[in-house]
N, C-alpha and C positions, 0 to 999 in steps of 0.2 A: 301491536308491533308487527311490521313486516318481517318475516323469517323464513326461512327454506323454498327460496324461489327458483333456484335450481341447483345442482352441482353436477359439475363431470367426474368421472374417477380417472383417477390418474392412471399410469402407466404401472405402478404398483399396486393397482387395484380400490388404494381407499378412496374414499371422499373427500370431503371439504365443505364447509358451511360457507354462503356467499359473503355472510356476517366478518370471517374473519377476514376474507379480503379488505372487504370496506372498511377494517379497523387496520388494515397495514397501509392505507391512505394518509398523505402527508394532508391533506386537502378535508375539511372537517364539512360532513354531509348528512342532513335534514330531510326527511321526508314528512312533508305537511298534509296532513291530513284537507279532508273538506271542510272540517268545522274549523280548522287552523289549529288547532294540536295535533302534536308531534306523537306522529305514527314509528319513526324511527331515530337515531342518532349514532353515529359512531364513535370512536375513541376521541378522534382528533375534535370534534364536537364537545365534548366533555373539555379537556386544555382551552378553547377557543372562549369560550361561555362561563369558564370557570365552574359548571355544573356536574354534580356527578349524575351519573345514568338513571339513579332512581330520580332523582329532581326533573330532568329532563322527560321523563315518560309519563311527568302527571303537567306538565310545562305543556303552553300556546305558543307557535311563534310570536305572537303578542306578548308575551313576558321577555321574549328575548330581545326584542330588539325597538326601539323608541316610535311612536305610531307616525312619526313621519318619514320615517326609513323609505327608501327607494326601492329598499328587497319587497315592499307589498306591492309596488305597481307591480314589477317581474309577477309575482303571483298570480295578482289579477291578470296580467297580460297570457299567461300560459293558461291558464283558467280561460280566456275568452276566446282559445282556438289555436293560439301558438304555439308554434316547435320549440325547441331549445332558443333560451336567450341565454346572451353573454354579458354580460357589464362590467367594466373592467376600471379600475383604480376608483371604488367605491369606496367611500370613509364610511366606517363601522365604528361608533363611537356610543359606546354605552359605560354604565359604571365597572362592569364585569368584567368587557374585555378591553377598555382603555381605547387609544385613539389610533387605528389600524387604518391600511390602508388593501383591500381585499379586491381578488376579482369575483365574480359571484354567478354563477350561473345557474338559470331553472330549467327545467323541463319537464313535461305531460307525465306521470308514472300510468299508462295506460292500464294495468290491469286492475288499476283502483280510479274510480273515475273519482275527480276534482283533485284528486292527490296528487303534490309536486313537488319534485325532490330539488334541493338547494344546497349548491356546492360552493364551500367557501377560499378562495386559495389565497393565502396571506401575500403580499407582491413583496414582503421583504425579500423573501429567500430567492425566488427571482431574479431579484434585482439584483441580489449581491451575486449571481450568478453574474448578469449584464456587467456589473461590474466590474467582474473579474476577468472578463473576456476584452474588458475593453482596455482594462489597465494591461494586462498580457501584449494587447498589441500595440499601446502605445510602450512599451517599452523597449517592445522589437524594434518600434520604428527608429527610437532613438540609441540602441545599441548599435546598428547600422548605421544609421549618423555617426556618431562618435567615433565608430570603428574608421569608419571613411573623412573624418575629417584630422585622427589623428595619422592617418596615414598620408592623406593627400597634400593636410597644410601645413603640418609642422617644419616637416623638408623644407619645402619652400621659403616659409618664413625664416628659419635658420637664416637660408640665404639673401633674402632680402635683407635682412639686418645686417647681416657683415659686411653687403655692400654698401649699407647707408655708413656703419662705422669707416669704410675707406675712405669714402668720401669726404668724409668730417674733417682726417687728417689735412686735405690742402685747401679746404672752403673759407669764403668771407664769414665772418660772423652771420650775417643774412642768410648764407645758405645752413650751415651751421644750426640754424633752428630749425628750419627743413629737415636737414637728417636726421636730431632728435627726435622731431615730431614722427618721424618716418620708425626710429624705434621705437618710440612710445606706444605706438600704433600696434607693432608687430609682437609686442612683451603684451599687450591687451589683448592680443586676438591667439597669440597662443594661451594665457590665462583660462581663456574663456574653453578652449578646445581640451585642455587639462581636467578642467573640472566638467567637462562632458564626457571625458574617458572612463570616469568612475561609473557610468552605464553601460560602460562596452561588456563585453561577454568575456569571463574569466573561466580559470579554473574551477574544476569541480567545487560548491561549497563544503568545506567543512562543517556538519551537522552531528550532533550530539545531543545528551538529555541536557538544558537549561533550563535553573531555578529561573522563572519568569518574577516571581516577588523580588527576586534580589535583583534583577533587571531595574524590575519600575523604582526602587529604592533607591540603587545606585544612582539614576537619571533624577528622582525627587532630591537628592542631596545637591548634585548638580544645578539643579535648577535653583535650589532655598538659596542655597550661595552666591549665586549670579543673577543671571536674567530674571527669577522668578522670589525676586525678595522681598514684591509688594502683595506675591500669591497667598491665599490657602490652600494647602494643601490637603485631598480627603481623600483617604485611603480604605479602602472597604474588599479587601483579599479571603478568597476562600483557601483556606489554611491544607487543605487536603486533596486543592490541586497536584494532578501528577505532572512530571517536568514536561516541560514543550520540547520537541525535535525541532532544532533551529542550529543556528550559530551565536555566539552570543554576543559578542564584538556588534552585529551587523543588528542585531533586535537592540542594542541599546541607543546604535543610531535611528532605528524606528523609531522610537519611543521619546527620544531626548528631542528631535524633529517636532515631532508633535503636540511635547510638552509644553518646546519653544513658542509653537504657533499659538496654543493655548493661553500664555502666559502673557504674548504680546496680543491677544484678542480680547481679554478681560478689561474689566474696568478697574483704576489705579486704587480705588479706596475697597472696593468691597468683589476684588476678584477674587473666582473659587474653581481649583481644578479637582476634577474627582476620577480619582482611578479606582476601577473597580475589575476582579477576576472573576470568572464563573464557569462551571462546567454546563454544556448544552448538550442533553441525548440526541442523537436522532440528526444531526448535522452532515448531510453528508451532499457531494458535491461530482458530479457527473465529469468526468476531463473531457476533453474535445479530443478526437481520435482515437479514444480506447473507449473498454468496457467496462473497465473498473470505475467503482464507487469509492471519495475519498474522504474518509471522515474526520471531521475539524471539531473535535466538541471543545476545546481549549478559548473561552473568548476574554480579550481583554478590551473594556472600553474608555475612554478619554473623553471627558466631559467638559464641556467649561461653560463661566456665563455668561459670555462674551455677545456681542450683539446678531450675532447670527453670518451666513454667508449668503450674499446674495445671490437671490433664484437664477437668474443668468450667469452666476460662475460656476452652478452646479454639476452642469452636465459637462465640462471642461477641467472640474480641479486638478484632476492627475495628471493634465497632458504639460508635458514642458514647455516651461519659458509662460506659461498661465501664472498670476497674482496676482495677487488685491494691495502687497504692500508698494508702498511708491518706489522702495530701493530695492525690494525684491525680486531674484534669478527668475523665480519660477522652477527651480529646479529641485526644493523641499520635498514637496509631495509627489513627484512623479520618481524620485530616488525613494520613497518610504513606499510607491508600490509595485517596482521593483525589485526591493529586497522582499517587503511579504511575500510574495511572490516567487523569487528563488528560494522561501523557505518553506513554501509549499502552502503559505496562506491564504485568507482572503481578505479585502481590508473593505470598511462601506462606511457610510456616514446619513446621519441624519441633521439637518441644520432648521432652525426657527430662532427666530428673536428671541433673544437671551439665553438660549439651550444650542451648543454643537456639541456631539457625538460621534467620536470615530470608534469602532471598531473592527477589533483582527481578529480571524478566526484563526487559530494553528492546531497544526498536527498536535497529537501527543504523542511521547518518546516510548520505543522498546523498549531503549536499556534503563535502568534502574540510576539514579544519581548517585554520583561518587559520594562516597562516605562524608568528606570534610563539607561537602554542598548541603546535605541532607537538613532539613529545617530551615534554614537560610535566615532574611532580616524578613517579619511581617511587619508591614509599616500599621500605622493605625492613626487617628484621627489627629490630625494638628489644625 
């Protein structure tokens, strides 16, 4: 094992082991020996591999990973004279750590010749970065919309319609359909600006500790009664989740949104939605403009077995006025990451034939839940 390659001392005078930095990495790193066992590993390597540290110090990259793997060309490629390579959205799919999507990069470890160290960075959390950045601005864009459209056309339209109604009074029947249609037109197109003002920018939200179980319950009730009466429903909550900081009015329409979509993406005889809650250590998310770090360990996912979303609506689902259903606004999912969003989360998705996956990451609460909240409903398998 590679060990005590350098340290500085700090300004207080101690040291540091370079070991522990490499174990405060989000990014799980490998150093392969020349005979192809592992000269080193760090923490995140252990979570990645599912291995613990002694397994891995008697372990080949050859036990790790399947001998068609693309990680050995990178080897051999750095091995035959190469600097740093990067490879980027690599499928890592073993028994151990299941079917990832990585970027992977090697490079020369000079003071050990043939030895190359292999850094692996999951593109989830990335991504739900990209994500977040992107649903952030498409919401900007349509808060300013909204804000400009309930200013600019509603006046208007008021008056357009009042003149069609004067008109009605001395018109032939002929014309008389005209002016209707003239308000029919104008009761549509203020509709339409109405239900885009629910994007515009409001007051400060009200945020507080939310039982999240009693959220998804409420909205499973909801749903068994109504739209979702051909569903299963599968409920799978960690009992010793602490409350989420949120609103809880505005997370039930997250949830009830999502549930709905689920419900009508399933199939009629043998659909199945799965909610499931989890605590995540180590979640934490950079803001854009500040220096602060935000952490989200609170996650709730939304499962269903619906036929999947197709690959070209993926990179568009959140933006408005985007859908797949024929009678569908488009305005579902870009309202559901809006509000995650004003409640400080993150929301991602993964989609494949017969498996969609949303999840929210949230805050969790300071304060402590009100007494009568405490324990709440835990749903469990129907």
């Amino acid at each position: 094992m590679v060990r005590n390659l350098f340290a500085f001392p700090s300004k207080a005078g101690s040291c540091f082991e370079p070991t522990a930095v490499l174990n405060a990495l989000a990014s799980a790193v490998l150093v392969v020996g020349e005979d192809d066992g592992l000269m080193y590993a760090n923490a995140a390597s252990e979570q990645l591999f599912a291995r613990s540290r002694v397994s891995l110090a008697h372990a080949a990259i050859t036990d790790l990973l399947p001998k068609d793997s693309p990680v050995f060309e990178l080897i051999h490629q750095v091995r035959g004279g190469m600097s740093a390579i990067t490879e980027h959205g690599l499928a890592l799919d073993t028994p151990k750590t299941g079917k990832r999507l990585v970027n992977v990069q090697a490079a020369p470890m000079v003071e050990v010749p043939g030895a190359v160290v292999l850094s692996f960075q999951e593109r989830s959390i990335a991504d739900q970065i990209d994500h977040r950045l992107t649903h952030r601005d498409a919401t900007r864009s349509i808060a300013a919309m909204s804000a400009m459209m309930a200013h600019e056309v509603k006046n208007p339209l008021s008056g357009i319609r009042g003149a069609a109604q004067l008109l009605e009074t001395g018109s032939s029947p002929q014309d008389q359909e005209l002016t209707r249609l003239i308000q029919d037109e104008a009761d549509r197109i203020k509709a339409l600006v109405e239900r885009m003002e629910i994007f515009s920018e409001s007051a400060p939200l009200k945020s507080g500790p939310v039982n999240i179980h009693q959220v998804l319950d409420r909205v499973r009730r909801i749903a068994e009664n109504g739209f979702g009466k051909h569903v299963r429903f599968v409920a799978e909550y960690d009992p010793s989740l602490p409350p989420v900081a949120g609103n809880r009015d505005q997370l039930i329409q997250v949830f009830l949104n999502l549930i709905k979509n689920a419900c009508e993406a399933v199939p009629r005889d043998e659909g199945v939605v799965h909610m499931k809650t989890a605590y995540q250590h180590g979640v934490r998310f950079a803001m854009p403009g500040s220096q602060s770090r935000v952490h989200l360990p609170l996650s709730v996912t939304i499962t269903d077995n619906g036929p999947g979303i197709a690959p070209d609506m993926q990179d568009h689902l959140f933006d408005p006025f985007v859908t797949t259903k024929p009678k569908g606004s488009g305005l579902g999912l870009a309202l559901v990451a809006k509000i995650v969003g004003d409640n400080g989360g993150v929301i991602d998705f993964k989609s494949r034939p017969g498996r969609t996956e949303f999840r929210i990451l949230l805050p969790m609460s300071k304060e402590p839940m009100p007494m009568d909240d405490v324990g709440g409903e835990l749903g469990g398998t129907n």
